[in-house]
SENUKOL-992272 format. One line per 3 residues: their letters; for each residue y, x negated, z of C-alpha. Coordinates in Angstrom, 2 decimals, always signed. Layout:
// residues N
A) Y:X:Z ~ ...
// end
This chain:
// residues 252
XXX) -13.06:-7.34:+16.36 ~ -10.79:-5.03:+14.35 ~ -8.23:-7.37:+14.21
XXX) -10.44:-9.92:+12.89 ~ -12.19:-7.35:+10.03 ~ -8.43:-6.25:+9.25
XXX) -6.91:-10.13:+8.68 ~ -9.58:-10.99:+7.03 ~ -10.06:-7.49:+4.58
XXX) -5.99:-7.61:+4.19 ~ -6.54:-11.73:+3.28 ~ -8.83:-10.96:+0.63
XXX) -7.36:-8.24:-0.83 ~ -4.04:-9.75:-0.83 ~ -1.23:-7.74:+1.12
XXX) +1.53:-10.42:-0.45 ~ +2.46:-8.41:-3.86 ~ +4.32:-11.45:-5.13
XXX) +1.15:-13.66:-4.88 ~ -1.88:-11.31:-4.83 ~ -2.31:-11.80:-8.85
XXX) -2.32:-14.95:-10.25 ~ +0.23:-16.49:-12.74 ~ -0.82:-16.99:-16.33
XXX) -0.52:-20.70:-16.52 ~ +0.40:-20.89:-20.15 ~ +3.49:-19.19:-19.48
XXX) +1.99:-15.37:-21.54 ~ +3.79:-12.35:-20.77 ~ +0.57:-10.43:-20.32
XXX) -2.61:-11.53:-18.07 ~ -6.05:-10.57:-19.01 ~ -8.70:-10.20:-15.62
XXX) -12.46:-9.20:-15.39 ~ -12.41:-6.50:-13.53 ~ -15.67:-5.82:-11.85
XXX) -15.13:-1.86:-10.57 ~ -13.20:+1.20:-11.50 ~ -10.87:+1.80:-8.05
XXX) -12.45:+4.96:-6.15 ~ -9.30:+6.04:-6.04 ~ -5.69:+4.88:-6.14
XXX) -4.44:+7.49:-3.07 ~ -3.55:+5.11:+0.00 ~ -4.34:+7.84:+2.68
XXX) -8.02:+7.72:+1.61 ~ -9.13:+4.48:+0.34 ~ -11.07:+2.54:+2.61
XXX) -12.69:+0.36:+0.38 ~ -12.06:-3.16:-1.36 ~ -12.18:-2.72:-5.23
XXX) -9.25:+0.50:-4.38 ~ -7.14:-1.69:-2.28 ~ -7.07:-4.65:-4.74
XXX) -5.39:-2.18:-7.46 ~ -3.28:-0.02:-4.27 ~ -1.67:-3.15:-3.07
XXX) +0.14:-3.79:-6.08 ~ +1.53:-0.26:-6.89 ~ +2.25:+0.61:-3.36
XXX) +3.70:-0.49:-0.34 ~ +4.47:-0.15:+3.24 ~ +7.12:-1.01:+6.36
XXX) +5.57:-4.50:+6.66 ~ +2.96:-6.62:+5.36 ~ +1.02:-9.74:+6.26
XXX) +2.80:-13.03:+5.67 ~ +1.61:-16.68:+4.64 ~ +0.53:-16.98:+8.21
XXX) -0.89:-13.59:+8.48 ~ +1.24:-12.35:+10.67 ~ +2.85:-9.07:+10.19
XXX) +6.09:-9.96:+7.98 ~ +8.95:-7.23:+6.55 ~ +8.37:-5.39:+3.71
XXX) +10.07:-2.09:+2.44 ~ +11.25:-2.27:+6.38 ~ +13.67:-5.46:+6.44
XXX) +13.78:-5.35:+10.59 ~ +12.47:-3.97:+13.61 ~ +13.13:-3.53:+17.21
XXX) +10.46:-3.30:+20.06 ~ +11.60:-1.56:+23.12 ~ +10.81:-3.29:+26.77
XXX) +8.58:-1.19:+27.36 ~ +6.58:-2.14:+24.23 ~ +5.64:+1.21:+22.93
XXX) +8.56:+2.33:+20.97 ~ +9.47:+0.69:+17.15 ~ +12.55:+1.53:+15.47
XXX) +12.26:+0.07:+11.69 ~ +15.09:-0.49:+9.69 ~ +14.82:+0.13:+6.00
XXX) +15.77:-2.21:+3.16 ~ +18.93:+0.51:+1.54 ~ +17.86:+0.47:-2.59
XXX) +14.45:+0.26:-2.22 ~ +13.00:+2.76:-5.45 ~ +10.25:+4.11:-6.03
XXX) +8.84:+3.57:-10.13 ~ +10.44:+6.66:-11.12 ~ +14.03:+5.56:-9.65
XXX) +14.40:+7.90:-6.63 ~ +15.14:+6.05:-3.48 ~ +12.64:+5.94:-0.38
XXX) +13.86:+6.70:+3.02 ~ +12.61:+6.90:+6.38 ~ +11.57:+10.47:+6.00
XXX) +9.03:+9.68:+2.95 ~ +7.63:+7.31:+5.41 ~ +7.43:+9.98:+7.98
XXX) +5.91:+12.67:+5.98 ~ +3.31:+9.73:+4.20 ~ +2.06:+8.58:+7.79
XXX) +1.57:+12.71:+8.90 ~ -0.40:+13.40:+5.55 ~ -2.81:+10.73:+5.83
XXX) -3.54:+12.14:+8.92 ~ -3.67:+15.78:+7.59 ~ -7.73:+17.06:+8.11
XXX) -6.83:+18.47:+4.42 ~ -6.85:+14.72:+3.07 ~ -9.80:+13.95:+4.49
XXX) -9.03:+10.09:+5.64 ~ -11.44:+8.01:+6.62 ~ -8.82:+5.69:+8.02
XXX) -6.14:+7.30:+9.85 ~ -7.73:+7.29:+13.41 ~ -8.19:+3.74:+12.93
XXX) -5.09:+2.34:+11.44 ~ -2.37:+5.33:+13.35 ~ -4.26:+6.52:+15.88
XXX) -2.48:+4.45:+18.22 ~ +1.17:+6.75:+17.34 ~ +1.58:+9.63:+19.65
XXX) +0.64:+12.92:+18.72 ~ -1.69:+11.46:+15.88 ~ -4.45:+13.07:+17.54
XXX) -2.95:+16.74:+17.68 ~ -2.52:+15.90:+13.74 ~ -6.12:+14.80:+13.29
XXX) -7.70:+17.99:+15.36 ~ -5.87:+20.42:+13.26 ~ -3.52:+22.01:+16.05
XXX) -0.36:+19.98:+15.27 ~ +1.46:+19.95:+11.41 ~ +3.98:+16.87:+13.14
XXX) +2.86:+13.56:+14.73 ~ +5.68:+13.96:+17.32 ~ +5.33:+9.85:+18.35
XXX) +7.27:+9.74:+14.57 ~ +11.45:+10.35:+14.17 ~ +13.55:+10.15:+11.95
XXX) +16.88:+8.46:+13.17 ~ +18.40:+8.46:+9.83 ~ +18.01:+7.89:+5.99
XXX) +16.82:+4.25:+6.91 ~ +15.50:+4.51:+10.42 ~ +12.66:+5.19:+12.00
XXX) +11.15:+5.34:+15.20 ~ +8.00:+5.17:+16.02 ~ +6.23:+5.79:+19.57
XXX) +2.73:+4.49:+20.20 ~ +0.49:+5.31:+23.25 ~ +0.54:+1.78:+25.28
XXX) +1.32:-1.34:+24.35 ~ -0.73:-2.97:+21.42 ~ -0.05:-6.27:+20.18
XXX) -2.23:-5.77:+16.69 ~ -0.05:-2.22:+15.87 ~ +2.46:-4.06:+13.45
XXX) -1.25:-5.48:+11.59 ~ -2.52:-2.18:+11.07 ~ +0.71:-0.97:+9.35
XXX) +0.40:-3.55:+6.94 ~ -3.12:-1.30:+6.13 ~ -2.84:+1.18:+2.92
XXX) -3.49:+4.21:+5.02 ~ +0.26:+3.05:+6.59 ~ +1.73:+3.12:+2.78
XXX) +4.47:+5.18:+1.57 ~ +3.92:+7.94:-1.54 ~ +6.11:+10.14:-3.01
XXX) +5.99:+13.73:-1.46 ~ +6.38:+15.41:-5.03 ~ +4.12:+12.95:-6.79
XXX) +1.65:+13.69:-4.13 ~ +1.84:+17.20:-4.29 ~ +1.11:+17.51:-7.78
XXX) -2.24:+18.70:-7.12 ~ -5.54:+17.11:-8.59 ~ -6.47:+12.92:-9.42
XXX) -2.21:+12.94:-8.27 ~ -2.83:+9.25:-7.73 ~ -3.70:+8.50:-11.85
XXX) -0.17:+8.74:-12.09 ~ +1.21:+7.32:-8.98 ~ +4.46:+6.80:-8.28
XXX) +4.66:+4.08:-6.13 ~ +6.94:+1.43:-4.85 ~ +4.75:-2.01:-4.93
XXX) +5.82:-5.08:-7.90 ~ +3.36:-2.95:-10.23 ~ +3.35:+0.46:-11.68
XXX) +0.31:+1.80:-13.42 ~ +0.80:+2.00:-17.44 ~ -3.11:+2.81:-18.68
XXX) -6.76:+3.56:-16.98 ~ -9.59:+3.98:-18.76 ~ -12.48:+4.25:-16.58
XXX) -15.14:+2.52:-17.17 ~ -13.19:+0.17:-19.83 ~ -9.39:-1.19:-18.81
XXX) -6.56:-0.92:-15.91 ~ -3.48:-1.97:-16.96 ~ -0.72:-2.62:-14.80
XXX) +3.08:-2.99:-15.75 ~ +5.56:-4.91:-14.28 ~ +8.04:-2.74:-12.08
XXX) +11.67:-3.79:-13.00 ~ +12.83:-1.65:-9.69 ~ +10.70:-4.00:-7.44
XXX) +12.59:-4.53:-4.10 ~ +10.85:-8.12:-3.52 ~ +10.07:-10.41:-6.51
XXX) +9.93:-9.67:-9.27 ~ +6.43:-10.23:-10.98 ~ +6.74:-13.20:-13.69
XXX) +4.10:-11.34:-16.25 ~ +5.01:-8.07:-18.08 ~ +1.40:-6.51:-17.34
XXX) -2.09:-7.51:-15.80 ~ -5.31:-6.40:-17.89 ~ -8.26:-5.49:-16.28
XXX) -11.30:-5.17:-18.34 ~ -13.79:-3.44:-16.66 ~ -17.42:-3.87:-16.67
XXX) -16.76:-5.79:-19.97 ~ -19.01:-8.35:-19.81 ~ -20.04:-11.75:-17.91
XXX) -16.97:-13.35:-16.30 ~ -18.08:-16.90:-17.00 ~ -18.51:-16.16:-20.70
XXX) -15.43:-13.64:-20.65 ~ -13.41:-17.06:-19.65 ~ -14.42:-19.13:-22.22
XXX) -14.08:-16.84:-25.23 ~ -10.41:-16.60:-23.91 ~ -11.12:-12.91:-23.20
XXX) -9.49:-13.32:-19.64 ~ -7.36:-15.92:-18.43 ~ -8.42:-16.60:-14.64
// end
């Protein structure tokens, strides 16, 4: 049943940055969308609901994500290796990937990402669902443990990951925000951090005004494809989407 509500939520939501927003198809630079709902928030650790993810999924991203097929596919991870005994993945990291500011992500961002979604600090709602299955997750959860000891870092662009007993739907819940990669200094900033996130998806965020317009930009650094608009208007609460559509005051 998880597996099922995470396909389908991940489907919807679209975990495929290059296709998740439409094209303009009058070849604009810009696209205009109704956009029904501020995001609750933009932090990956604690979103668990759909209008955050649809805005997440395009500034952020994580090892893997779901594919055409919906099967788990590489993302900021190029490869992987499952051990015989099933329980132990070692991910190997696309070298050059950037997050929007420039600096480069390596396997230790990923590390400290998965352990502070899991911090009791955060306050996740999603952690002992989409990680619980790592090793020493739970120690994290209680309070008792600062590591997740089932995560190590190899190297700059390896890591190794240890879950409890074989599951064949792990790789699917990586491809969940709560499994995203953040900047440990952006992160750290203290406050609404995420109103300026520094992320590593095909978008960055250039302007939010609640209540009115999200505007995403298109990130030139992008490790995938590269977006073919310059930025994506929301406008939200603006109006009826039908009428919106044919006053040309969004495109789709």
């Amino acid at each position: 049943l998880l597996l099922a509500v995470l396909v389908s939520s991940l489907a919807i939501t679209g975990c495929q940055p290059e296709t998740a927003i439409p094209e303009p198809v009058t070849g604009e630079s810009s696209l205009s969308l109704y956009g029904a709902n501020d995001p609750y928030t933009l932090d990956p650790a604690v979103s668990g609901e759909m209008t955050s993810h649809e805005y997440i999924m395009q500034i952020f991203s994580g090892l893997v994500r779901l594919g055409d097929n919906l099967e788990p596919v590489p993302d900021i991870a190029g490869e992987w290796e499952v051990g015989e005994d099933g329980r132990t993945y070692t991910f190997y990291l696309r070298h050059g990937v950037r997050f929007h500011n420039g600096g480069e992500v390596k396997a230790d961002d990923f590390k400290y990402s998965l352990e502070r979604a899991c911090a009791p600090a955060i306050g996740s709602q999603t952690a002992a669902t989409y990680l619980g299955d790592i090793v020493g997750v739970e120690g994290v959860l209680s309070g008792r443990r600062k590591e997740i000891s089932g995560i190590r870092v190899i190297d700059d662009y390896t890591l190794e990951v240890t879950i409890e007993a074989p599951r064949s739907y792990f790789l699917y819940k990586l491809c969940y925000p709560t499994a995203f990669v953040v900047d440990r200094a952006n992160a750290e900033a203290g406050g609404e951090w995420w109103r300026r996130p520094n992320g590593t998806g095909p978008f960055r965020l250039g302007q939010w005004d609640r209540g009115e317009l999200l505007i995403l930009e298109k990130n030139e650094l992008y490790y995938g494809e590269v977006p073919r608009v310059s930025s994506v208007i929301f406008h939200i609460w603006a109006g009826v989407p039908m009428r919106m559509y044919e006053t040309g005051e969004i495109d789709v």
